[in-house]
N, CA, C and O atoms as a GROMACS GRO file, in nm:
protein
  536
    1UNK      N    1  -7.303   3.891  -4.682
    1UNK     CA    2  -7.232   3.858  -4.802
    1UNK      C    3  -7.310   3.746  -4.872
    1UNK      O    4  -7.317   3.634  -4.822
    2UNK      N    5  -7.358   3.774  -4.972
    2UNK     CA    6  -7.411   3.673  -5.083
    2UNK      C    7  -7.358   3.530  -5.084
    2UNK      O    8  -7.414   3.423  -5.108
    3UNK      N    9  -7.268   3.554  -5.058
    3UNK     CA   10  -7.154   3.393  -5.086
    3UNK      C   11  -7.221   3.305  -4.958
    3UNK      O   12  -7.280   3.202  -4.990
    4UNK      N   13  -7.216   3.342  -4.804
    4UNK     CA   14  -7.281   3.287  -4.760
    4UNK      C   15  -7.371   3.276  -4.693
    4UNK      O   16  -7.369   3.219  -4.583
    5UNK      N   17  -7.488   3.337  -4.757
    5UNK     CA   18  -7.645   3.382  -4.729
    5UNK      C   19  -7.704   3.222  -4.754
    5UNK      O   20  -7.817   3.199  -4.712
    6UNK      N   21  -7.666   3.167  -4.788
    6UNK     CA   22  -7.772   2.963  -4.817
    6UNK      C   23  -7.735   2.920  -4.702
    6UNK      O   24  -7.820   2.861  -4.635
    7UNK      N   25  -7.597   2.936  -4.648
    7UNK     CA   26  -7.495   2.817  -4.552
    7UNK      C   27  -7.629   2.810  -4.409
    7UNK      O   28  -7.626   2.712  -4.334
    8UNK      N   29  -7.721   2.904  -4.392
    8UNK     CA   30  -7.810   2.876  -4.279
    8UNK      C   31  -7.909   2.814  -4.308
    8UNK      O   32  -8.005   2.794  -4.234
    9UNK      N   33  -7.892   2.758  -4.484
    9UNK     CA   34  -7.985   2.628  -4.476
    9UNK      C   35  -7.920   2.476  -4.412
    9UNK      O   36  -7.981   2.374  -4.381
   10UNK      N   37  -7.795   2.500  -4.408
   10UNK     CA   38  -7.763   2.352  -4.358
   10UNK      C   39  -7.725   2.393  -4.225
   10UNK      O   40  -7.611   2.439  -4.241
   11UNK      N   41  -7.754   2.402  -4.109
   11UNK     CA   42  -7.779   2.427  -3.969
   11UNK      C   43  -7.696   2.270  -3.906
   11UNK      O   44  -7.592   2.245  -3.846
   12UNK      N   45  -7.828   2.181  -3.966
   12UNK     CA   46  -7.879   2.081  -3.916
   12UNK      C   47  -7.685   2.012  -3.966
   12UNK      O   48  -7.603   1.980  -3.880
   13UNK      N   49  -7.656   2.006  -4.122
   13UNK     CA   50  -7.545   1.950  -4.118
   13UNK      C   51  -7.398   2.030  -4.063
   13UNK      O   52  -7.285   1.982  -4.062
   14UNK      N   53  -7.442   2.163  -4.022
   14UNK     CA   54  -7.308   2.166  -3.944
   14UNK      C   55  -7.289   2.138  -3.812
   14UNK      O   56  -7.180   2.139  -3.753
   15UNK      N   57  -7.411   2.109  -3.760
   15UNK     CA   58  -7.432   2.044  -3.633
   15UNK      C   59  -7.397   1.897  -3.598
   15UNK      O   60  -7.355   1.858  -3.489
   16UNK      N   61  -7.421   1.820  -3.710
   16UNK     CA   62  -7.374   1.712  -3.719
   16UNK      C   63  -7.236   1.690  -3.735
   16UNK      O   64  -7.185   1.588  -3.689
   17UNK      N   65  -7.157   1.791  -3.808
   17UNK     CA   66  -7.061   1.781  -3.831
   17UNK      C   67  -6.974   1.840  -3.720
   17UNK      O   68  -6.857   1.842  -3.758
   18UNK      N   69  -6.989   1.884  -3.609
   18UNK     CA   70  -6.956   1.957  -3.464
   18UNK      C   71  -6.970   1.810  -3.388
   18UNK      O   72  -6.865   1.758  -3.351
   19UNK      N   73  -7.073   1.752  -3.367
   19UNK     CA   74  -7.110   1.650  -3.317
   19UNK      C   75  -7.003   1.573  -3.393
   19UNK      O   76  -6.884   1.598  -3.378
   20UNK      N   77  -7.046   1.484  -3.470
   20UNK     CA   78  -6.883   1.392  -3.514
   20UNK      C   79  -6.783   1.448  -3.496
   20UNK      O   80  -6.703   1.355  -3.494
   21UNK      N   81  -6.738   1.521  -3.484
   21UNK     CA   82  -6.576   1.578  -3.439
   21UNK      C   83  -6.552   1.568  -3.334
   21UNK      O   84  -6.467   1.490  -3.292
   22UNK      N   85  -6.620   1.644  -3.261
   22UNK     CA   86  -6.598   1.667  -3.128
   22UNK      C   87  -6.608   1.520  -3.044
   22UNK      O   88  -6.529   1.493  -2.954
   23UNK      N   89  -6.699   1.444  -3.082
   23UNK     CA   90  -6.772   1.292  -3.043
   23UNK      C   91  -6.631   1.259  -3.100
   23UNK      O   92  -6.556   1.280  -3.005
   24UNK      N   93  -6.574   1.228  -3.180
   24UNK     CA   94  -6.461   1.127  -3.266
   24UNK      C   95  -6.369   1.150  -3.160
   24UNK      O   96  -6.340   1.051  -3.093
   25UNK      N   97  -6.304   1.287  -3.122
   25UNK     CA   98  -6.223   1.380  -3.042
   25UNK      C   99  -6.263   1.270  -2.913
   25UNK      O  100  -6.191   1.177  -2.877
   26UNK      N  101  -6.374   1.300  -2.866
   26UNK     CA  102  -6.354   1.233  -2.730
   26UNK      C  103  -6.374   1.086  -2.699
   26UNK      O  104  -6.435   1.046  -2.600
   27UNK      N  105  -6.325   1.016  -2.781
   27UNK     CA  106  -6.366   0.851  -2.818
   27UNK      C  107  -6.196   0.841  -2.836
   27UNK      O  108  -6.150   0.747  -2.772
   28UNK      N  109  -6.122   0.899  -2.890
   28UNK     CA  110  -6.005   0.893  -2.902
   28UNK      C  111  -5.915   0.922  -2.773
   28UNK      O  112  -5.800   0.882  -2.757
   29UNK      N  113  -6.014   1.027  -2.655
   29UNK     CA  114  -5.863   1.022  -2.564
   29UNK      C  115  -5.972   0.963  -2.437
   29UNK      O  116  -5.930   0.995  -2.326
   30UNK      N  117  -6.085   0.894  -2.436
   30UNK     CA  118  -6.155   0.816  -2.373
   30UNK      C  119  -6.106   0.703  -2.396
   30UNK      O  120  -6.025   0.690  -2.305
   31UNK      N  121  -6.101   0.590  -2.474
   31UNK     CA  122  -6.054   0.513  -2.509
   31UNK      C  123  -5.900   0.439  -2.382
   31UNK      O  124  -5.901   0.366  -2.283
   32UNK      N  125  -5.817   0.494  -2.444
   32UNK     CA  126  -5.714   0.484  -2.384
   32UNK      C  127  -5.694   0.449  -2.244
   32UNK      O  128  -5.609   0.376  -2.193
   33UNK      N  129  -5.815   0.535  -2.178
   33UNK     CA  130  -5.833   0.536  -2.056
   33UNK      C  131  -5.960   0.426  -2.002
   33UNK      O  132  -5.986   0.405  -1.883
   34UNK      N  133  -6.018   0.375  -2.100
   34UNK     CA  134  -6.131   0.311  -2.063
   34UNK      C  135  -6.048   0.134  -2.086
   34UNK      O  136  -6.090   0.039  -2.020
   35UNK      N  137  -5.965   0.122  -2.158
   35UNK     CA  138  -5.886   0.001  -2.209
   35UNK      C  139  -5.751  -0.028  -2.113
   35UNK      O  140  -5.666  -0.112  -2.143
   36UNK      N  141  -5.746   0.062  -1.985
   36UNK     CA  142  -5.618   0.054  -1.911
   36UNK      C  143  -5.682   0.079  -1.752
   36UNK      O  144  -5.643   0.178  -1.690
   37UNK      N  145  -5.758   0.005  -1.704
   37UNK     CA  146  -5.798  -0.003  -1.547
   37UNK      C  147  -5.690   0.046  -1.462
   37UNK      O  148  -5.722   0.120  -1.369
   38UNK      N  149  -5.529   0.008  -1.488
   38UNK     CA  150  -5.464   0.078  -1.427
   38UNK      C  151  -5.476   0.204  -1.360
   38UNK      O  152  -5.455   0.226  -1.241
   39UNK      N  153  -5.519   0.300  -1.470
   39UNK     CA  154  -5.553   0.409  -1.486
   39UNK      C  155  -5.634   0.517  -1.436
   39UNK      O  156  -5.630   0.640  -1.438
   40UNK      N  157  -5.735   0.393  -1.373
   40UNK     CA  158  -5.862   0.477  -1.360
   40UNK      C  159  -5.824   0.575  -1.200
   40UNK      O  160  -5.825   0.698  -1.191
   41UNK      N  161  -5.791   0.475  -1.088
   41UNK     CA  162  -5.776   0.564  -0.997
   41UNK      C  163  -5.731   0.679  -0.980
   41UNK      O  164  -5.760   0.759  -0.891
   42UNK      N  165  -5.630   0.694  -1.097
   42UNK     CA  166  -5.501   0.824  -1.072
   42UNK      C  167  -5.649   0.947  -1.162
   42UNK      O  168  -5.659   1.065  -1.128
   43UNK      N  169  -5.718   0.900  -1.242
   43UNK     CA  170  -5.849   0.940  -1.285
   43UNK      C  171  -5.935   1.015  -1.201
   43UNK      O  172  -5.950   1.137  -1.187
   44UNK      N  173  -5.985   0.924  -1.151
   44UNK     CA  174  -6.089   0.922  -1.001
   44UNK      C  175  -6.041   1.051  -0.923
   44UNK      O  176  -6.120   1.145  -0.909
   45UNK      N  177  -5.902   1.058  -0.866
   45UNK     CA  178  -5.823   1.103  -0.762
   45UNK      C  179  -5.871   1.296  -0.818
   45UNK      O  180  -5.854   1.393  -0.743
   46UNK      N  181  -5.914   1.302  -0.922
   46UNK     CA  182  -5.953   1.437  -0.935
   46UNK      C  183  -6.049   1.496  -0.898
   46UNK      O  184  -6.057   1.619  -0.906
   47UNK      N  185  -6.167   1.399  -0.838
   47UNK     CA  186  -6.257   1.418  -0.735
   47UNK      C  187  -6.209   1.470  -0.588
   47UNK      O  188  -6.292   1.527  -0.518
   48UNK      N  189  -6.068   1.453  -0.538
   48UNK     CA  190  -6.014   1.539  -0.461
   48UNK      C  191  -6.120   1.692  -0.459
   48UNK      O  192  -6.205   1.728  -0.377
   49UNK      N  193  -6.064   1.765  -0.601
   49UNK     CA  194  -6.097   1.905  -0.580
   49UNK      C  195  -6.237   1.904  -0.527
   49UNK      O  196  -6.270   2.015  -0.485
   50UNK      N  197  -6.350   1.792  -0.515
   50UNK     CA  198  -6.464   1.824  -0.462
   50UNK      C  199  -6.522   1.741  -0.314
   50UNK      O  200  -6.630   1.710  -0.263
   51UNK      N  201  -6.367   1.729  -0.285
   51UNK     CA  202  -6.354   1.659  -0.142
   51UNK      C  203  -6.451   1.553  -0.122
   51UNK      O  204  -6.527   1.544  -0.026
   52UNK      N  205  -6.439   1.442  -0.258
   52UNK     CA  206  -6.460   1.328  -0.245
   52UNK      C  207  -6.371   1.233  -0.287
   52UNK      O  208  -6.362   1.207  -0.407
   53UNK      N  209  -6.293   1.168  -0.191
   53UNK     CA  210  -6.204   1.055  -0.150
   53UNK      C  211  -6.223   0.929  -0.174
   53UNK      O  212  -6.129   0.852  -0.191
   54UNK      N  213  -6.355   0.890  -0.177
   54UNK     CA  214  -6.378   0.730  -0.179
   54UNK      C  215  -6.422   0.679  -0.338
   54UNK      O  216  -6.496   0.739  -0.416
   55UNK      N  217  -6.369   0.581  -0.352
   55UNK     CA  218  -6.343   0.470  -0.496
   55UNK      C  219  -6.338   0.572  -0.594
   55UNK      O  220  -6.431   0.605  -0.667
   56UNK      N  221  -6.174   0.642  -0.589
   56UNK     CA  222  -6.135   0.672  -0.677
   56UNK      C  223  -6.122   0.616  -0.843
   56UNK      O  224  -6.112   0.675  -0.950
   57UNK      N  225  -6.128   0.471  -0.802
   57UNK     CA  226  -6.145   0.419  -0.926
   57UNK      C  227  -6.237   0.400  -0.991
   57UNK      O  228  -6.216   0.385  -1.112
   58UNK      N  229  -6.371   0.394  -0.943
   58UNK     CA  230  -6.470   0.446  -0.990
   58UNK      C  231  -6.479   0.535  -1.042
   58UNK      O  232  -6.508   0.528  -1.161
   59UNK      N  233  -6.466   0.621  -0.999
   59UNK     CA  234  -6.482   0.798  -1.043
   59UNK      C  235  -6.415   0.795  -1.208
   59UNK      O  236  -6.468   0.844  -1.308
   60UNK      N  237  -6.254   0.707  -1.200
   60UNK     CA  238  -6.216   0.700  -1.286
   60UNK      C  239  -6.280   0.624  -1.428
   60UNK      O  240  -6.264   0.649  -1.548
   61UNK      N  241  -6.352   0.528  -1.362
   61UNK     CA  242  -6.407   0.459  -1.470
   61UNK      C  243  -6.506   0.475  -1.565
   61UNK      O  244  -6.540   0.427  -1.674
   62UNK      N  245  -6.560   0.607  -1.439
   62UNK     CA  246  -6.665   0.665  -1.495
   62UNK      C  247  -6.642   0.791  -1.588
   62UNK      O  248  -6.724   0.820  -1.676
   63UNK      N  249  -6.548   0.852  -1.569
   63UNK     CA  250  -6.467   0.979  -1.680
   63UNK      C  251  -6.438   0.876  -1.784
   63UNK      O  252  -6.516   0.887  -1.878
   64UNK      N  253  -6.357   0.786  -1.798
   64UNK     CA  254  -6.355   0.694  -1.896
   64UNK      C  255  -6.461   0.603  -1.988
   64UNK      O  256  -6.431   0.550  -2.094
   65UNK      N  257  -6.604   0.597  -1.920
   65UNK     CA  258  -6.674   0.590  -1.994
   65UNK      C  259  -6.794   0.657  -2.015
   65UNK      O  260  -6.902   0.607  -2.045
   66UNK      N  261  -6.754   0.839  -1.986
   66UNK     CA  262  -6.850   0.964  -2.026
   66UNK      C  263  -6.746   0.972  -2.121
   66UNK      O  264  -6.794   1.001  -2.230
   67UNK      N  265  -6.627   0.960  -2.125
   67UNK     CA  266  -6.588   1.036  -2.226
   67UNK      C  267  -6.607   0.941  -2.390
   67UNK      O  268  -6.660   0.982  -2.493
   68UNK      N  269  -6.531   0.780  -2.355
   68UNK     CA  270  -6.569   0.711  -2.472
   68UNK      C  271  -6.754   0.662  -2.532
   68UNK      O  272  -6.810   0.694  -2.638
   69UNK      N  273  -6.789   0.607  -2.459
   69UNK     CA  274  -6.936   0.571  -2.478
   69UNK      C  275  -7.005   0.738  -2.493
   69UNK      O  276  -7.099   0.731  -2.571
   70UNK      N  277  -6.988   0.859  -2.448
   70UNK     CA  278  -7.001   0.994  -2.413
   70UNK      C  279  -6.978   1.008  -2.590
   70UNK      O  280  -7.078   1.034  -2.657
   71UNK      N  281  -6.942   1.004  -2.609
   71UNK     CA  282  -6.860   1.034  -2.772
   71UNK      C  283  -6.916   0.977  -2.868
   71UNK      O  284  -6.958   1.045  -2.961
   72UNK      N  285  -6.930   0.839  -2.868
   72UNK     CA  286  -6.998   0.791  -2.976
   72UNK      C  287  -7.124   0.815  -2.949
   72UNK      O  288  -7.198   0.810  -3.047
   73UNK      N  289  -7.182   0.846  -2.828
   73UNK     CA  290  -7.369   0.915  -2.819
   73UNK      C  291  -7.345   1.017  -2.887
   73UNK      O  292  -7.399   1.012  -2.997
   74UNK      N  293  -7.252   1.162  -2.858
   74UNK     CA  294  -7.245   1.243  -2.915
   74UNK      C  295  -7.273   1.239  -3.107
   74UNK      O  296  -7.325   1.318  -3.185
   75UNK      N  297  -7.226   1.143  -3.119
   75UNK     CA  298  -7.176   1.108  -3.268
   75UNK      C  299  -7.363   1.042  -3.338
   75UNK      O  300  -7.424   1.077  -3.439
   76UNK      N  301  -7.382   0.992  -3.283
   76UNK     CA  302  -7.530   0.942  -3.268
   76UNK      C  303  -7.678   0.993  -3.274
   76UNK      O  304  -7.789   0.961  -3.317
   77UNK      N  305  -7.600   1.112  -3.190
   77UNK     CA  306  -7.715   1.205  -3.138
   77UNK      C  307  -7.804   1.147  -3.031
   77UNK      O  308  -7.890   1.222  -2.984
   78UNK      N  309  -7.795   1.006  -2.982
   78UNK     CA  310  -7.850   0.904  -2.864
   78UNK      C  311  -7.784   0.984  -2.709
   78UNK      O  312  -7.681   0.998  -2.642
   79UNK      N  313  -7.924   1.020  -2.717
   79UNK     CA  314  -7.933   1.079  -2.574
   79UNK      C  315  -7.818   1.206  -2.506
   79UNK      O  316  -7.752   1.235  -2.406
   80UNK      N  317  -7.865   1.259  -2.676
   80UNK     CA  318  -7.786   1.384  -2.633
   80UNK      C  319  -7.787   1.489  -2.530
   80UNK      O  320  -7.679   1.531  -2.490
   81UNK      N  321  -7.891   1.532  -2.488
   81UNK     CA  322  -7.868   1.618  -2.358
   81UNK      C  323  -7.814   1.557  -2.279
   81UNK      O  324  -7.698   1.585  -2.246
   82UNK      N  325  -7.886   1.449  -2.223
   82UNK     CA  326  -7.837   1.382  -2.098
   82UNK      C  327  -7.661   1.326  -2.138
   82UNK      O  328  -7.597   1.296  -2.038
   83UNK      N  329  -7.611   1.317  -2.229
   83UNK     CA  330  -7.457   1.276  -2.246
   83UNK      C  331  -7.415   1.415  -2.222
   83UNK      O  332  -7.314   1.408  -2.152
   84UNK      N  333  -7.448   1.563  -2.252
   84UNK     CA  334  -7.396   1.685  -2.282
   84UNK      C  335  -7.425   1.731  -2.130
   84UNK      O  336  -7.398   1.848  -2.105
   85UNK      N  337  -7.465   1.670  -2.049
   85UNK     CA  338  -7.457   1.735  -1.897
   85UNK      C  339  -7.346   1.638  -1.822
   85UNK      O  340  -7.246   1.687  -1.768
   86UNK      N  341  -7.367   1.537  -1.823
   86UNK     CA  342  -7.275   1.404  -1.792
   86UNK      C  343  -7.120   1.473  -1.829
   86UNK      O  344  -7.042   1.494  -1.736
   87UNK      N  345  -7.086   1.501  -1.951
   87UNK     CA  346  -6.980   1.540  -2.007
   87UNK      C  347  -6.949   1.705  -1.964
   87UNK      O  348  -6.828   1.728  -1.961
   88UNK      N  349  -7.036   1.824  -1.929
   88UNK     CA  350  -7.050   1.936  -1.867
   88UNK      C  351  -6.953   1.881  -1.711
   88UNK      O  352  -6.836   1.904  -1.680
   89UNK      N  353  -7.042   1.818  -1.654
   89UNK     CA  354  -6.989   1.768  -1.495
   89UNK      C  355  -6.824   1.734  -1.561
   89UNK      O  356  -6.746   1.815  -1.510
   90UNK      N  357  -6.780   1.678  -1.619
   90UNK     CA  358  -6.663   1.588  -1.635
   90UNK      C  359  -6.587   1.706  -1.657
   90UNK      O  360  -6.511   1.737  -1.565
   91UNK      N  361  -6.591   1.782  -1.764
   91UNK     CA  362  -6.521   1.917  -1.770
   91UNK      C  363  -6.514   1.992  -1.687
   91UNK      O  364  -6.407   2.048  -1.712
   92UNK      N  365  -6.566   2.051  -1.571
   92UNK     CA  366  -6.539   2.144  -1.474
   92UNK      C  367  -6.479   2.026  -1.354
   92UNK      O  368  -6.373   2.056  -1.300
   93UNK      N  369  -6.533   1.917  -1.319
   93UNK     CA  370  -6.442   1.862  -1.274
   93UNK      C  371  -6.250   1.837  -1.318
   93UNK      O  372  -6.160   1.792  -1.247
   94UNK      N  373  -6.248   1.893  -1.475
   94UNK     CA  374  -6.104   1.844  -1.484
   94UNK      C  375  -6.054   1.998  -1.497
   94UNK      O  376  -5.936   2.031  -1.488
   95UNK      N  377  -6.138   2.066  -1.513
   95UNK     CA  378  -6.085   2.212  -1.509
   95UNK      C  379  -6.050   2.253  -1.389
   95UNK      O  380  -5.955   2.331  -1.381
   96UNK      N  381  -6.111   2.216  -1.284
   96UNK     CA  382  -6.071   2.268  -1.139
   96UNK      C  383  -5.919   2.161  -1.108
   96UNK      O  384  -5.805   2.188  -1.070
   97UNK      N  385  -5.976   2.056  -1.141
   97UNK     CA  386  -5.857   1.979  -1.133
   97UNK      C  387  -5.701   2.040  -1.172
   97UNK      O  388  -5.592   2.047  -1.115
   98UNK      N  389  -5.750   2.073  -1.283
   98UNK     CA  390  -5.599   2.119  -1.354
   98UNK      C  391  -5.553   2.275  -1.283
   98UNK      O  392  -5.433   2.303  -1.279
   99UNK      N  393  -5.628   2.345  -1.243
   99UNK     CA  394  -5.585   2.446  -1.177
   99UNK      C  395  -5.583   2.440  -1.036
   99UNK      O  396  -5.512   2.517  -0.970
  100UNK      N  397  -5.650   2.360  -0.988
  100UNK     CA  398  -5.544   2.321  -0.822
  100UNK      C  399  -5.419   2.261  -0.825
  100UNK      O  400  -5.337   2.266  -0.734
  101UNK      N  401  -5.400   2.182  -0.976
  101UNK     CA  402  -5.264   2.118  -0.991
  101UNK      C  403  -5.158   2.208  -0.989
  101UNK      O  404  -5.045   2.172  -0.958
  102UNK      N  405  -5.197   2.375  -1.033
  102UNK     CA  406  -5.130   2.406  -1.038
  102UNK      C  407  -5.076   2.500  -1.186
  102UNK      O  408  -4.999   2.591  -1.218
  103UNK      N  409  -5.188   2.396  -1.252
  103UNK     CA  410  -5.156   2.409  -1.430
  103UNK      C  411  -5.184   2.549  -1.463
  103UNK      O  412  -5.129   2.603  -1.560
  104UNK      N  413  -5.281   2.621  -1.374
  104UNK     CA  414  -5.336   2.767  -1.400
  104UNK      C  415  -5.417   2.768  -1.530
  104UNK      O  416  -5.399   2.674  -1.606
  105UNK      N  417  -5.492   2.849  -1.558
  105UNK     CA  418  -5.601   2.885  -1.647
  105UNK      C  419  -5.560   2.810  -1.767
  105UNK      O  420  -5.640   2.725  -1.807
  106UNK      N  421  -5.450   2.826  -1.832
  106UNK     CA  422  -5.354   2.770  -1.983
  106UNK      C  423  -5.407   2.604  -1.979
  106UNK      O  424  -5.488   2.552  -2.055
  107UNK      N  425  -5.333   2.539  -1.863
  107UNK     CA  426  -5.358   2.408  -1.809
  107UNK      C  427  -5.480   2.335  -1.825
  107UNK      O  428  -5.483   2.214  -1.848
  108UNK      N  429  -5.607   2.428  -1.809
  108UNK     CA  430  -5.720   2.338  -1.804
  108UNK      C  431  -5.804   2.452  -1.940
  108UNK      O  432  -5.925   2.454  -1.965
  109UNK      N  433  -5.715   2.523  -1.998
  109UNK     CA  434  -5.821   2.576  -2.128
  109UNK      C  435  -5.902   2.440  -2.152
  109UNK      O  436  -6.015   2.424  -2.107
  110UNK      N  437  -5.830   2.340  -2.229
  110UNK     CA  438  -5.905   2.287  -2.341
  110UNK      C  439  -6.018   2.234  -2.257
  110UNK      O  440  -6.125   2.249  -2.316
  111UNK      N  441  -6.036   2.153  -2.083
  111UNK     CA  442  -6.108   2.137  -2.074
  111UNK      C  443  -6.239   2.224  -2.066
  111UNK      O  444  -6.358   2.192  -2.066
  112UNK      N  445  -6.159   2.377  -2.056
  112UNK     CA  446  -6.294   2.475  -2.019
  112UNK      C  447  -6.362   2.521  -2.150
  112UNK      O  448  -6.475   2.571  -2.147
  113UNK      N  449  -6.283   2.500  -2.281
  113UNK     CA  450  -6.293   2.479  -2.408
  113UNK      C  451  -6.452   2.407  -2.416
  113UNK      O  452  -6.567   2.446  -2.435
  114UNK      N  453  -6.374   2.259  -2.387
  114UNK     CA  454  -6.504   2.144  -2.417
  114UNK      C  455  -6.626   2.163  -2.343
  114UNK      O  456  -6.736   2.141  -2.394
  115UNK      N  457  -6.610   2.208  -2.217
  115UNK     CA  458  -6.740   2.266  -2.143
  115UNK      C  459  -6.792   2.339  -2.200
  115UNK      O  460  -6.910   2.304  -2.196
  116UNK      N  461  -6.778   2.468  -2.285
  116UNK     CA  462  -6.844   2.534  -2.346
  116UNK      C  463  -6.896   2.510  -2.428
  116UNK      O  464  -7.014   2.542  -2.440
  117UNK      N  465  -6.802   2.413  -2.556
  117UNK     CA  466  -6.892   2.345  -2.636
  117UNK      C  467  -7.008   2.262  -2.607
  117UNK      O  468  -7.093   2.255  -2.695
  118UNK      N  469  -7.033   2.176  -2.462
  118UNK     CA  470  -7.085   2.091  -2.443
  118UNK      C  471  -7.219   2.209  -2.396
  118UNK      O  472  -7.329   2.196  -2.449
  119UNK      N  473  -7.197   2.308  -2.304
  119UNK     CA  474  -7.311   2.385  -2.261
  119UNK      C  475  -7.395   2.388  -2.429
  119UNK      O  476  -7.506   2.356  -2.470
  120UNK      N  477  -7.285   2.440  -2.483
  120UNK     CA  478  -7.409   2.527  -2.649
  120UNK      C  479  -7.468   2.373  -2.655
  120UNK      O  480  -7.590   2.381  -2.647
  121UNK      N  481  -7.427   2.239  -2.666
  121UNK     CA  482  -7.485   2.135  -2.742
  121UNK      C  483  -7.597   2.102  -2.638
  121UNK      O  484  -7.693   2.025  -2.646
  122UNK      N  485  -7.555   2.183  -2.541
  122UNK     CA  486  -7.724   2.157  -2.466
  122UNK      C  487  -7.825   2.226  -2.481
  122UNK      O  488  -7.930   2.164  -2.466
  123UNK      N  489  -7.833   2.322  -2.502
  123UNK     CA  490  -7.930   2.404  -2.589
  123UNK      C  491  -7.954   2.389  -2.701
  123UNK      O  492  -8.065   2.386  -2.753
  124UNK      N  493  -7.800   2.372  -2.776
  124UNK     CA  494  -7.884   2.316  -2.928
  124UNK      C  495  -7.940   2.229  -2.960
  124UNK      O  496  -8.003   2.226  -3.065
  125UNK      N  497  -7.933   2.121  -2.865
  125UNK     CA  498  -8.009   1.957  -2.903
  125UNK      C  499  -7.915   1.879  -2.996
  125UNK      O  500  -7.807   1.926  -3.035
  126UNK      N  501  -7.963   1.753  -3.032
  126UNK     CA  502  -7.838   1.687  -3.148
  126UNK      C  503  -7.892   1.699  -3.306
  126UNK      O  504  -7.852   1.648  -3.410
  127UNK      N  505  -8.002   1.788  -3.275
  127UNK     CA  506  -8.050   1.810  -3.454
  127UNK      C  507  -8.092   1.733  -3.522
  127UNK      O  508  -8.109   1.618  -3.483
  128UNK      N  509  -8.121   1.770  -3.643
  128UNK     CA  510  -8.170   1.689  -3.760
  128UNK      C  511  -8.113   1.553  -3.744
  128UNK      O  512  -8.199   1.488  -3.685
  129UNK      N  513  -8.026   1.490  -3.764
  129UNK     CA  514  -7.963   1.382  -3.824
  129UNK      C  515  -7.897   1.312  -3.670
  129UNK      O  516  -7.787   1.322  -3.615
  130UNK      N  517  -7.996   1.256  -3.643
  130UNK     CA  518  -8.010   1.201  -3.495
  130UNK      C  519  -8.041   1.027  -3.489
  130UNK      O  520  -8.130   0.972  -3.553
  131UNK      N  521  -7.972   0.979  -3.424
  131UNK     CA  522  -8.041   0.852  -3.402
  131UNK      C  523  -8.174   0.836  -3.330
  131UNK      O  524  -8.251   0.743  -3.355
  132UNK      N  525  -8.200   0.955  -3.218
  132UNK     CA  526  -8.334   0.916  -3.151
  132UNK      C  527  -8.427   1.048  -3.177
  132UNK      O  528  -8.502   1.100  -3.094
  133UNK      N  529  -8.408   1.086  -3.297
  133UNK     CA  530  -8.493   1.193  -3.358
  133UNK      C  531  -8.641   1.162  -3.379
  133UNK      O  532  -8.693   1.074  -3.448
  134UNK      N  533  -8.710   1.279  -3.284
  134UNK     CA  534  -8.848   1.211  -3.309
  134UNK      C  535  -8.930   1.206  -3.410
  134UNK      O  536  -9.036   1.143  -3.400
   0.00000   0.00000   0.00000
C-alpha cells in the first residue's frame, strides 16, 4: 500500500520508539522494587524454580536493578545487548516462576511477552539513535 511504502525509512525511529517505551515500562515497575529493600527477598525467592536458595535478597536486588537501571540503558541504547540478555534471564526466570506458582501460562504471559521483545532487541541492536553508537 502506497500510504505506507516510506514508513521503512524510519526503522531506526521506530526502534527508538520500542526502546523508550518498553525502557520507560520497565523503570516504572523496577523502581518500586529497587526503592523498598523490604522487598527484595520475597524477589530473590523466585530463584527457587532454579533450585537456588541462597541470598535471596540478592537475587532480589538484582531483578530490581535489571529491571530499573535495565530500562533506562534500554532507553539509552548503553549497552544494549548485554542489558537485553540480563533482562532475557530475568524474564524466563519470572515466567517459570509464575507458572510453578501456579498462575499457569495467562499468569506469566506478560513476562513471556517481554522475553520476546527482549530476544528481537537482541538481534536488532539499539539502532540509530544510541548513546554508544559507533
Amino acid at each position: 500500500m502506497a500510504l505506507f511504502s516510506q514508513l521503512g525509512n524510519y526503522r531506526n525511529t521506530g526502534l527508538f520508539i520500542m526502546r523508550a517505551g518498553i525502557g520507560a515500562m520497565m523503570i516504572f515497575h523496577g523502581l518500586p522494587k529497587l526503592t523498598h529493600p523490604e522487598k527484595w527477598a520475597g524477589l530473590g525467592g523466585a530463584m527457587d524454580t532454579l533450585h537456588i536458595h541462597f541470598l535471596p535478597a540478592f537475587w532480589g536486588f538484582m531483578c530490581a536493578i535489571t529491571e530499573t537501571i535495565g530500562g533506562l540503558f534500554s532507553i539509552l541504547g548503553l549497552w544494549f545487548r548485554l542489558v537485553s540478555i540480563f533482562t532475557i534471564f530475568l524474564f524466563i526466570i519470572a515466567s517459570m516462576h509464575h507458572i510453578d506458582a501456579g498462575d499457569g501460562i495467562g499468569g506469566a504471559s506478560h513476562a513471556i511477552e517481554l522475553g520476546f521483545v527482549y530476544v528481537g532487541f537482541l538481534f536488532l541492536g539499539p539502532g540509530r539513535f544510541s548513546v554508544d553508537k559507533n
